[in-house]
VEXMAR-789632 format. One record per residue (C-alpha): residue in three letters; x, y, z. Coordinates in steps of 0.5 Angstrom, whole numbers, plus 500, padded with zeros to 3 digits. Layout:
residues N
ALAXYZ...
END
This chain:
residues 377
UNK728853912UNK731849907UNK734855902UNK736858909UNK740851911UNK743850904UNK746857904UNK748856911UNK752849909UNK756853904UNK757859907UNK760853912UNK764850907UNK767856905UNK770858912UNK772851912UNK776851905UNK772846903UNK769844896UNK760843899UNK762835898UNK767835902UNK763836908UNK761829910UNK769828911UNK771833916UNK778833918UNK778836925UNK773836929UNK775842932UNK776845924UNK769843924UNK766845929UNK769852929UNK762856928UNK757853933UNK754857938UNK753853944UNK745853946UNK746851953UNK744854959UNK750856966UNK751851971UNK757847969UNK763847966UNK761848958UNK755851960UNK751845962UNK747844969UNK744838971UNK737837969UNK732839976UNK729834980UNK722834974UNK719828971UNK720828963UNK716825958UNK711822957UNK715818950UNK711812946UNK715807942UNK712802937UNK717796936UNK713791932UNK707787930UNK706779933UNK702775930UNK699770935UNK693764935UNK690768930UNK690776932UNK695782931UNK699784936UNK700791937UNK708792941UNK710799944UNK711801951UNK710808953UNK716811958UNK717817963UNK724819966UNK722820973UNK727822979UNK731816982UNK728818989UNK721818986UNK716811986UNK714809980UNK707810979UNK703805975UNK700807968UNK693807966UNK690806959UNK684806956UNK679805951UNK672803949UNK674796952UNK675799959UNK681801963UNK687796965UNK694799970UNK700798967UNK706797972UNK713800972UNK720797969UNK726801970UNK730801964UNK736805967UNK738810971UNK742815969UNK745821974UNK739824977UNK733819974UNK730813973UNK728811966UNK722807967UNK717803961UNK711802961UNK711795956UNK704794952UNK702790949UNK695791945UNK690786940UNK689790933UNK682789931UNK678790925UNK677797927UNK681802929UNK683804936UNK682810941UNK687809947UNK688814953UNK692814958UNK696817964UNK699818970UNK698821977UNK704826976UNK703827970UNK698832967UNK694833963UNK693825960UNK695823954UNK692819948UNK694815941UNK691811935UNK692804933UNK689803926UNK686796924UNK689790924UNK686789917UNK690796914UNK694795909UNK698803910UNK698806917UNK698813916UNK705815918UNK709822918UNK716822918UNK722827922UNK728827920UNK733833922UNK729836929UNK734841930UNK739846927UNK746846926UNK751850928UNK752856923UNK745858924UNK744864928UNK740865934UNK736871931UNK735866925UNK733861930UNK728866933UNK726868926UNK724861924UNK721860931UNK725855932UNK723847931UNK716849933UNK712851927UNK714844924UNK711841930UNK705844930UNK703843922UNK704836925UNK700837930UNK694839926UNK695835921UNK695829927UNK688832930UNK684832923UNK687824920UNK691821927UNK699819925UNK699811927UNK708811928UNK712817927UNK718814923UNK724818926UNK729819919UNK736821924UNK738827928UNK733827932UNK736833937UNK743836934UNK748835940UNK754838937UNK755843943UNK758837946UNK765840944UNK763846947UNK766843954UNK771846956UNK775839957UNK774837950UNK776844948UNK783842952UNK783836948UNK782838941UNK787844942UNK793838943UNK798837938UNK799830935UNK796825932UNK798821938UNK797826944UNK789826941UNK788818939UNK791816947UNK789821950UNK786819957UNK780819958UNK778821965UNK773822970UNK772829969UNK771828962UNK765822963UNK761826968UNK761832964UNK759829957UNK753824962UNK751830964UNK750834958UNK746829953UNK742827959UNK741835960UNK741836953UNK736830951UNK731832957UNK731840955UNK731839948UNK724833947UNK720837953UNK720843948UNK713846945UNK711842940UNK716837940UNK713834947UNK706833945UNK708829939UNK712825942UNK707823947UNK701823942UNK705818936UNK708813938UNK715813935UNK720809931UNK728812930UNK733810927UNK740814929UNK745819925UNK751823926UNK748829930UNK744825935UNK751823937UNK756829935UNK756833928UNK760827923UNK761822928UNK764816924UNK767820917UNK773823921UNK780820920UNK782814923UNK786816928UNK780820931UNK775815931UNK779810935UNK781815940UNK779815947UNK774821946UNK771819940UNK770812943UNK767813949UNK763819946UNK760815942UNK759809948UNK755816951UNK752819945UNK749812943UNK747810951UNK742816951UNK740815944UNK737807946UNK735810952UNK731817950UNK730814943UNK729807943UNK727806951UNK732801951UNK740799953UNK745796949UNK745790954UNK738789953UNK735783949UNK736786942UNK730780941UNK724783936UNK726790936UNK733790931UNK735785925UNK737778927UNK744778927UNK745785925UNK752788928UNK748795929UNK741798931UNK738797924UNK729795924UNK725793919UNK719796921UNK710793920UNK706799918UNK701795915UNK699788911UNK702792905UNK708796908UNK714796912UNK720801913UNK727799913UNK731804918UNK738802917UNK743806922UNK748808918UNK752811923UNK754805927UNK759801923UNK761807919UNK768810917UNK771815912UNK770810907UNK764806908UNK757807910UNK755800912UNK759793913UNK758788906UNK757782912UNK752788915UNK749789908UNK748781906UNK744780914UNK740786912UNK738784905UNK736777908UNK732780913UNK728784907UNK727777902UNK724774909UNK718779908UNK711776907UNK709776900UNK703781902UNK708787903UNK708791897UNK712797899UNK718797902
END
């Protein structure tokens, strides 16, 4: 895969007459974009239809570890999207130590859906932990493990790039098997030594098909730097691009493979370009401060907190992201030892500059306050 990818990106480069380094400074989104082959289903204009009235999920989400009176507290939450004409059912989590029912928050809704989290909030103990849990319109039931409260490495796999770009073919696709062998190794390795969180590097599900809608194709055929940077963005255009990361989000992680480990392994993801659109925030300046690229990037980062994080960009940003930080960057507890910064280097990102230097001296400070204890970073 990785050999095929490569060739994949030059030969990409060279139909763009591109150096391969040139790549992450893409100068038209629509010279970039040039060779995707959408993969979407009819319906809607561009090829994307409304998801079906279906429940999607289960997703589990680790968000941190709260040291209180003594004992470790294990914070996460489990999330269903659920039709917006549907009650939401209460969870149930088991273990060893009995069975309790979580209720519903809905986060948000969206379309057709309500985001609806199931908040936990779990004490580590000194062994590890067997939960199983389920809902009465979801089967089968699922289950995660916690490790000990004591353990100095959790056992962690690690994603990144969970799709495929645009200059692999669909026969290659195929060929490959799509994303699900990977999955599947995971899986095995998962049932023989279980993943405590699965840290998810970016790019998670590759929504570059978004300039597939017709509307976007109009706009990018405009001549002028300023026709594009002022252009309207209209109503029509809000609707098509809601629906299709909506649509595309639900299709995408309810696929093989990918569902079942995200209902097993309790995730951690920090967000880049694909999970919005392909080399969102290296176009020029006057591309990015138009009014599609901004309210692209308002739509693409809605459904990353939503799908990804199980939050909003309104929600209490309290123990999840960096204090003070100005993007969605964590410094993640995987043990008395470990711990993981997932730094977004998408949000403030511009041609020249990945991360601002205020952004760097709030995430460095956040890294000299880790306890004494920690020994890998």
């Amino acid at each position: 895969y990785a050999v095929r990818h490569e060739r994949g990106r030059k030969q990409l480069a060279s139909d763009m007459g591109l150096r391969i380094r040139q790549i992450s400074k893409p100068n038209e989104p629509n010279q970039r974009l040039k060779n995707i082959t959408p993969d979407l289903g009819p319906g809607a204009p561009g090829g994307v239809e409304t998801s079906t009235m279906t429940t999607y999920g289960p997703y589990l989400r680790y968000v941190r570890v709260d040291e209180e009176d003594g004992s470790s507290i294990w914070v996460g939450s489990a999330m269903l999207v659920v039709p917006s004409n549907e009650t939401p059912s209460t969870m149930t989590l088991s273990s060893e130590s009995g069975s309790t029912s979580i209720e519903a928050t809905k986060i948000l809704s969206a379309l057709t859906h309500d985001f609806i989290r199931y908040p936990l909030r779990l004490p580590l103990k000194d062994v590890p932990q067997h939960f199983s849990y389920g809902f009465p319109e979801v089967k089968p039931g699922y289950d995660f493990h916690l490790p000990s409260a004591s353990d100095p490495y959790w056992h962690c796999s690690f994603t990144s790039c969970n799709g495929f770009t645009g200059d692999v073919s669909e026969e290659a696709r195929e060929q490959m098997g799509r994303e699900r062998p990977l999955w599947d190794d995971m899986l095995r390795r998962h049932a023989q030594k279980p993943y405590h969180v699965m840290l998810g590097g970016g790019d998670q599900i590759y929504c570059d098909d978004v300039w597939k809608l017709e509307v976007l194709r109009n706009w990018q055929k405009m001549k002028g730097k300023d026709n594009r940077q002022y252009a309207k963005w209209t109503e029509e255009m809000d609707q098509l691009v809601e629906n299709f990361y909506f649509t595309h989000y639900c299709n995408h992680f309810a696929t093989d493979g990918i569902r079942e480990a995200y209902a097993k392994i309790p995730q951690v993801n920090v967000c880049d370009d694909h999970d919005c659109f392909d080399g969102f925030g290296s176009y020029p300046e006057y591309l990015e401060k138009s009014n599609v690229f901004q309210n692209l990037r308002r739509i693409g980062y809605k459904y990353f907190l939503l799908f990804q994080l199980q939050t909003t960009p309104t929600e209490d940003r309290t123990g999840m992201f960096i204090p003070k930080s100005n993007s969605y960057s964590m410094i993640t507890h995987l043990g008395k030892s470990f711990s993981a910064l997932m730094l977004d280097t998408r949000h403030q990102r511009t041609r020249d500059r990945i991360v601002t230097e205020d952004e760097w001296e709030t995430v460095f400070n956040a890294v000299k306050e880790l306890s004494p204890d920690k020994r890998h970073l």
